[in-house]
C-alpha positions as CSV (number, residue, x, y, z in Angstrom):
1,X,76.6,-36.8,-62.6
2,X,74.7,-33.6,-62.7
3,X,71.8,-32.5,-65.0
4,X,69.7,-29.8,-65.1
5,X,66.1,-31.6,-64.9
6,X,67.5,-33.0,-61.8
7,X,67.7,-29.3,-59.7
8,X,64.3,-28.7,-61.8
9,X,61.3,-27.7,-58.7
10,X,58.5,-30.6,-59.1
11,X,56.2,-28.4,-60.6
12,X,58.6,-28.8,-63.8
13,X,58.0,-32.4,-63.7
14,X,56.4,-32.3,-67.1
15,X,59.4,-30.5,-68.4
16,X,61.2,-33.1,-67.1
17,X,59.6,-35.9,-68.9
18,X,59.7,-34.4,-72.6
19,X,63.3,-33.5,-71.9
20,X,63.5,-37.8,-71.2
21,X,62.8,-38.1,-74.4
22,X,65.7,-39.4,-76.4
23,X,67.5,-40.4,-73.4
24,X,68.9,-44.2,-73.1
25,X,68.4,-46.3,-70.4
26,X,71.0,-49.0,-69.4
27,X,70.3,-52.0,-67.4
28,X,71.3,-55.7,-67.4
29,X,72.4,-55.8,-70.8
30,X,69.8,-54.1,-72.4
31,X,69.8,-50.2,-73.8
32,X,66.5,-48.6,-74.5
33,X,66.0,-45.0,-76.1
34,X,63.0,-43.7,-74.5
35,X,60.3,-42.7,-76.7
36,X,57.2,-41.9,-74.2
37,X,56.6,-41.0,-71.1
38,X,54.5,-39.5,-68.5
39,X,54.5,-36.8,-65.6
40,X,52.9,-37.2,-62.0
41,X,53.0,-34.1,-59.1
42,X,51.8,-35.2,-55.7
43,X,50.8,-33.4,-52.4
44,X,47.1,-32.4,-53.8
45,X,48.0,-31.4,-57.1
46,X,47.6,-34.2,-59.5
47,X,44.7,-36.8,-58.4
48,X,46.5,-39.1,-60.7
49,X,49.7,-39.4,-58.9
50,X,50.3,-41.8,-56.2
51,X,51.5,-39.0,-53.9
52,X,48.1,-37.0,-54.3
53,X,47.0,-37.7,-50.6
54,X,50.8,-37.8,-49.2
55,X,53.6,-40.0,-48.1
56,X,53.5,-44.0,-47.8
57,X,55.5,-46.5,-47.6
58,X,54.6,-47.6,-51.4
59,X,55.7,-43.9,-52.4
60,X,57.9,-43.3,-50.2
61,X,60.7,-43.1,-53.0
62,X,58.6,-40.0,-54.5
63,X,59.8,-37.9,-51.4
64,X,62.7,-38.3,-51.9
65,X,65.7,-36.7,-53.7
66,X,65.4,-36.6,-57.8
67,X,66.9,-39.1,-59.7
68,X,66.2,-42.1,-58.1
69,X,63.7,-45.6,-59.1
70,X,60.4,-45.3,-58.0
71,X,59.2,-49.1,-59.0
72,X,55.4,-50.6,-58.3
73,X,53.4,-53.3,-59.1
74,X,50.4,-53.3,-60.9
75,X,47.4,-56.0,-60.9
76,X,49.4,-57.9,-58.7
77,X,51.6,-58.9,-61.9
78,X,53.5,-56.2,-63.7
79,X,56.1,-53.5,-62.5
80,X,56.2,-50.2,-63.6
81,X,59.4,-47.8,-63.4
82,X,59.3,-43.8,-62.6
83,X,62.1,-41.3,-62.3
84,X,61.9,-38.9,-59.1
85,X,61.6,-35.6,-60.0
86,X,62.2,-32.4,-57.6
87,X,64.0,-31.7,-54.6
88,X,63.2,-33.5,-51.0
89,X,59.7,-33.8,-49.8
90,X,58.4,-32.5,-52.7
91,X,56.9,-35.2,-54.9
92,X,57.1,-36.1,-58.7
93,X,58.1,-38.3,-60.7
94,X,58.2,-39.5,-64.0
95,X,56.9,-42.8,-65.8
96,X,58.6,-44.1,-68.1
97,X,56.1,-45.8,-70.2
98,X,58.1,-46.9,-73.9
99,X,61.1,-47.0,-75.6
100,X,63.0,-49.1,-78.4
101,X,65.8,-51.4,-77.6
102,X,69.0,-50.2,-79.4
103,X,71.0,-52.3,-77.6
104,X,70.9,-55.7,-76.2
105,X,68.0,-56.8,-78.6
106,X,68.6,-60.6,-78.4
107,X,68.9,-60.4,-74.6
108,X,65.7,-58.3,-74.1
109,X,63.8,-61.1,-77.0
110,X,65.0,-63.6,-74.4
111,X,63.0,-61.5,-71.6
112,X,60.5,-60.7,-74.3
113,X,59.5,-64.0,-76.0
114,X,56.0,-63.2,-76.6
115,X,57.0,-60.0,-78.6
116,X,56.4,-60.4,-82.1
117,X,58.7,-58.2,-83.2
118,X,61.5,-56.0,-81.8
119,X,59.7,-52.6,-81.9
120,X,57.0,-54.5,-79.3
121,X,60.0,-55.1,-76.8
122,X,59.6,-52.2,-74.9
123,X,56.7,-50.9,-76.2
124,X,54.9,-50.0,-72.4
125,X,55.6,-49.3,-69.4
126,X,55.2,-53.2,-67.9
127,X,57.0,-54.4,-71.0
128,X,60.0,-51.8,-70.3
129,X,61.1,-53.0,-67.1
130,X,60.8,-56.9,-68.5
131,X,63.3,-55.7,-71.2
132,X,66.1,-54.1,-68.7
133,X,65.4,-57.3,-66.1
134,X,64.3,-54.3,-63.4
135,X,63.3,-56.2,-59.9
136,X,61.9,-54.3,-57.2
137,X,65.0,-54.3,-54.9
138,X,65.9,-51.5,-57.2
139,X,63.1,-49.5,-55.6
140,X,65.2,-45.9,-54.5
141,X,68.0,-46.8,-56.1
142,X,69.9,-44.1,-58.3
143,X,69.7,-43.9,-62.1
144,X,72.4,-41.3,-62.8
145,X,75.2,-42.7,-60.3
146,X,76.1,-45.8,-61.8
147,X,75.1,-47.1,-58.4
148,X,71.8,-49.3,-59.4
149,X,70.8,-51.4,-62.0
150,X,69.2,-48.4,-64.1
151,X,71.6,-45.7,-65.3
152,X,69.9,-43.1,-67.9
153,X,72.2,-41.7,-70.6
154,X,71.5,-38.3,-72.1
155,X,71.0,-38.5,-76.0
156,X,73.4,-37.0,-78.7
157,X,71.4,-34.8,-79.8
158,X,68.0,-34.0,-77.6
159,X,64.8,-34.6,-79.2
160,X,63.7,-31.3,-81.7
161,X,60.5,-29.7,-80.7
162,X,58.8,-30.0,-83.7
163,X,59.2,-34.4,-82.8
164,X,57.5,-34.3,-79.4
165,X,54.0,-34.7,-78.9
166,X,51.7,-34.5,-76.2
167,X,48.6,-35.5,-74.6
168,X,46.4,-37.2,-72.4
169,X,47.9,-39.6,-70.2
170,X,46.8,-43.3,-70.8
171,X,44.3,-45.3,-67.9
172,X,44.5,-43.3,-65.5
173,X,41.1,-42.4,-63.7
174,X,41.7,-38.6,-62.6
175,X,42.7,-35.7,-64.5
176,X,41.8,-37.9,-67.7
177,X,42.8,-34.7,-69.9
178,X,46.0,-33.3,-68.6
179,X,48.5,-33.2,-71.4
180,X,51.1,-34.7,-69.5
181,X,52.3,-37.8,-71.6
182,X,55.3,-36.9,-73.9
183,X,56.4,-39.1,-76.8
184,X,57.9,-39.0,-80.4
185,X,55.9,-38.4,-83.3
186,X,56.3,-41.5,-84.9
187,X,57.6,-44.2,-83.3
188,X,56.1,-47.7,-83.5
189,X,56.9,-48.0,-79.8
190,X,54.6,-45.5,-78.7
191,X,51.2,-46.7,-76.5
192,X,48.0,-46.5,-78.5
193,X,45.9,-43.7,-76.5
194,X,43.1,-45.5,-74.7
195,X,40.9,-43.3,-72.0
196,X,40.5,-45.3,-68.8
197,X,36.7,-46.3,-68.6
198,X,35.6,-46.9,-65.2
199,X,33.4,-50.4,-64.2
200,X,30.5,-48.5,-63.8
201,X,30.5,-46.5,-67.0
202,X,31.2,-49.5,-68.7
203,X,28.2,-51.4,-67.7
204,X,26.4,-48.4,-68.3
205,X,27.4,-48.2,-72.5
206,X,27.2,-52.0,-72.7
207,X,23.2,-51.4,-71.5
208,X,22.4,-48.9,-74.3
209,X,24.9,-50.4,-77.2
């Protein structure tokens, strides 16, 4: 399957994640529509991304050719799912941080229990892959092919303009104010914006609050 975000250079990786918007995601049972998401450029560009000081083996997927799962663990407890972005060797991907189960929903509430209600099923990025049952063996696998677990779906009809917002992306502690996250005005599934607040800074308001 060809599309055009995936011969898009990886400096159009935030083009590529508001045109994600309103695309469906199909894995295990479960179909979510995504409804926010977030860019990331490597190789010295983006202090954010986990490709800003180059190639590793947790990144490696990052290098490689678009259209592929770039899956990590966070704290030690939660995974987090990216689409690659741009051609070989040059790094980007996209995080795909929320979305709303249209498909599947008493599957992904078996995957879910804790969520009190359906809108909270894939309402971030940890609680995304939980819904579509992603496991890290997918790491490099192909979401376009039919190949992996993951297979992304263009939508109907994309997502107007006039829908998409964008903004700061959420916890991340570089480039706090890069509008890179994309999402749809609207949607209960969208993350609440919080600014990541380093240790340090912390301690420092809870001394003069």
């Amino acid at each position: 399957m060809t599309y055009a975000w995936l011969g898009a250079p990886a400096a159009a990786v935030a083009e590529t994640a508001r045109t994600l918007l309103g695309w469906l995601a199909v894995a295990n049972g479960v179909t979510i529509r995504i409804t926010e998401t977030e860019a990331y450029l490597g190789l010295g560009q983006d202090p954010a991304s986990h490709a800003h000081r180059g190639r590793t083996a947790r990144n490696a997927a990052m290098f490689g050719p678009a259209g592929h799962l770039y899956l990590y663990r966070i704290y030690g407890l939660h995974t987090c799912a990216n689409v690659t972005c741009g051609p070989e060797g040059q790094p980007a991907a996209v995080l795909l941080r929320a979305g709303h189960v249209v498909d599947g929903v008493d599957v992904a509430r078996s995957r879910r229990p804790a969520a009190k209600r359906d809108v909270d099923l894939a309402s971030g990025p940890a609680r995304f892959v939980e819904a579509l049952d992603l496991q890290l063996t997918a790491y490099g696998t192909s979401v376009v092919d039919g190949t992996g677990p993951l297979t992304l779906h263009p939508p109907t009809e994309p997502v107007p303009d006039e829908r998409v917002l964008a903004g700061p992306r959420v916890g991340v502690t570089a480039a706090h104010d890069l509008a890179w996250r994309f999402s749809i005005a609207g949607d209960p599934t969208v993350s609440a914006y919080r600014r990541h607040v380093p240790r340090s800074s912390r301690k420092d308001l809870e001394s003069t609050s």
